[in-house]
C-alpha positions in Angstrom: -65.0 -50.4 -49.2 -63.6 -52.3 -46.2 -63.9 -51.2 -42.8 -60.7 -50.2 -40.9 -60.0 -53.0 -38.2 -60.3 -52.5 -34.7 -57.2 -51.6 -32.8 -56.1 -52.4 -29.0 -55.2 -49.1 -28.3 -56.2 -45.5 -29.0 -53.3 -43.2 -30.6 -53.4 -39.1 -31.3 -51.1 -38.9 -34.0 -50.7 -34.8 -33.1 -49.3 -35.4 -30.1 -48.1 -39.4 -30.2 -50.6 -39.1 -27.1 -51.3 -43.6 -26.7 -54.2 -45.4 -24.6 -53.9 -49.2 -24.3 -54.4 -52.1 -21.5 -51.6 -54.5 -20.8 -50.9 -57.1 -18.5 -49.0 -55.9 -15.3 -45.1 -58.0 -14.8 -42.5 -58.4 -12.9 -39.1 -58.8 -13.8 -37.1 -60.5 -11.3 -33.3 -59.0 -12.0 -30.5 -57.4 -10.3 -33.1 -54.6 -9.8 -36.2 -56.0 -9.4 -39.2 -53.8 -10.9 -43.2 -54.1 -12.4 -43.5 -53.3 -16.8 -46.4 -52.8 -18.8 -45.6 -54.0 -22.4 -46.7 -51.5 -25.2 -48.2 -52.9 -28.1 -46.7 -54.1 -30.9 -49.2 -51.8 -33.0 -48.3 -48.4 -31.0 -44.9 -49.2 -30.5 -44.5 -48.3 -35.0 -45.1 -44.5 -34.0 -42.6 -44.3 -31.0 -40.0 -45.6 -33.0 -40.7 -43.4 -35.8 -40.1 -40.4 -33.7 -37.5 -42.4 -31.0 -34.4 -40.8 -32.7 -35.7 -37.4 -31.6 -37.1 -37.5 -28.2 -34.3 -39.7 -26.4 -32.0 -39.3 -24.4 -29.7 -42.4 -25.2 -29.9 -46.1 -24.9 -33.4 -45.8 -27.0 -35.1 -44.6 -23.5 -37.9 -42.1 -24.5 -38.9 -39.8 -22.0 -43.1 -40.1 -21.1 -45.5 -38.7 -18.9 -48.0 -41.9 -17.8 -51.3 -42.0 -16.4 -52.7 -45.0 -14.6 -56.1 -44.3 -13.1 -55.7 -41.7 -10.6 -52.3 -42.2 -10.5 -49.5 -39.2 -13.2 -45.9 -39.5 -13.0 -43.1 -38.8 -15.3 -41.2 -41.8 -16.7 -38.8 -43.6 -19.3 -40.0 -45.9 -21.8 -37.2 -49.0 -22.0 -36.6 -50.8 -25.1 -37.3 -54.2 -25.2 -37.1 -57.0 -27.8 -38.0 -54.4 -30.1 -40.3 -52.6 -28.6 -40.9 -51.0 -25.5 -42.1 -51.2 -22.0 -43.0 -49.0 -18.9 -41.9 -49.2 -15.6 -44.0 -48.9 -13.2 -43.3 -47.8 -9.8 -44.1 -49.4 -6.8 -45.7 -46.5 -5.2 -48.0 -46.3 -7.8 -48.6 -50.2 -7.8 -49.9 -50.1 -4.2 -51.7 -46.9 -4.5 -54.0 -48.1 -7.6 -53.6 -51.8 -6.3 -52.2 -53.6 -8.9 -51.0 -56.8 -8.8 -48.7 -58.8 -11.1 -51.2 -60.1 -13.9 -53.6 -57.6 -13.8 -54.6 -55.7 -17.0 -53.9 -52.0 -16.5 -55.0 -49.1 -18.8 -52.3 -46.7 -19.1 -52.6 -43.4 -21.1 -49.2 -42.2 -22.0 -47.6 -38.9 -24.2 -44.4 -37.8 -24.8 -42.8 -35.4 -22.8 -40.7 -32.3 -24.2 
């Protein structure tokens, strides 16, 4: 029997509840703002529920934690998959700077 491999990320499949560390960005458009990329590997389980939780445009509504740091949020879709905005206030307050790996614990909201 083969052991199950190792994934980057934690997922609940009860509540699509997802734990992972990505590298903090910044996108430089006509409105400037920080992302956190979701995995490749969690982003299979968002889509498969994606058609019922959004609200349009693919945007799927979470609630994020980043250390000490909960706020309510959007996923955007992004070359497939997804990313999270993440708000300057909390940048500053938990210190983050553009490169930094960030564990973010995010769930779906209702």
């Amino acid at each position: 029997m083969r052991n199950a491999p190792e994934l980057p990320f934690a997922i609940d499949v009860e509540t699509l509840d997802i734990e992972f560390a990505g590298e903090l960005w910044y996108w430089r458009g006509p409105s400037p703002y920080h992302f956190i990329t979701v995995p490749e590997e969690a982003c299979v389980g968002l889509r498969a529920v994606s058609a019922v939780v959004t609200y349009g445009w693919g945007m799927i509504p979470v609630k994020v934690r980043i250390g000490a740091s909960a706020f309510e949020t959007s996923l955007f879709p992004k070359d497939g998959g997804y990313v999270v905005p993440i708000k300057d206030a909390v940048r500053l307050t938990e210190g983050l700077a553009d490169g930094d790996t960030v564990t973010v614990n995010l769930a779906i909201r209702e």
